[in-house]
Residue, then its C-alpha position, 0 to 999 in steps of 0.5 A: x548398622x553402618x550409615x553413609x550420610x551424603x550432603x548435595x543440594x538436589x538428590x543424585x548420588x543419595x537415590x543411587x546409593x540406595x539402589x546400591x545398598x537395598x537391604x538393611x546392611x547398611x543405612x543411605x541418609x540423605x541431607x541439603x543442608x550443613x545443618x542437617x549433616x551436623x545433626x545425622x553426623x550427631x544422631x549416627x555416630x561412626x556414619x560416613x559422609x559423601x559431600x559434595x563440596x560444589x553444594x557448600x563453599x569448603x569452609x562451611x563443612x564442618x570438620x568431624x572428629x573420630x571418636x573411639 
């Protein structure tokens, strides 16, 4: 099932995109914390991740590779 993680500090976009995406076609995880998005990122393989980059300073978010 494809997933859309979406880091932010308080929970905007993440309720949005549920309303959006209702059905189980596709997975809306939310998270605050790098921590947290590390872990969906290894718990989901191929998700994509919304960040919201006003929530952590750049050079905090973890850079993520493409696997085949």
């Amino acid at each position: 099932m494809p997933t859309l993680i979406v880091f932010e500090k308080r929970p905007r976009r993440e309720p949005e995109l549920q309303r959006q995406f209702p059905g189980p076609e596709v997975s809306v995880r939310g998270c605050r914390s790098i921590g947290d998005l590390e872990a969906l990122a290894a718990e989901y393989p191929g998700a994509v991740a919304l960040i919201d980059l006003q929530a952590a300073p750049v050079e905090n978010v973890p850079l993520f590779t493409v696997q085949a």
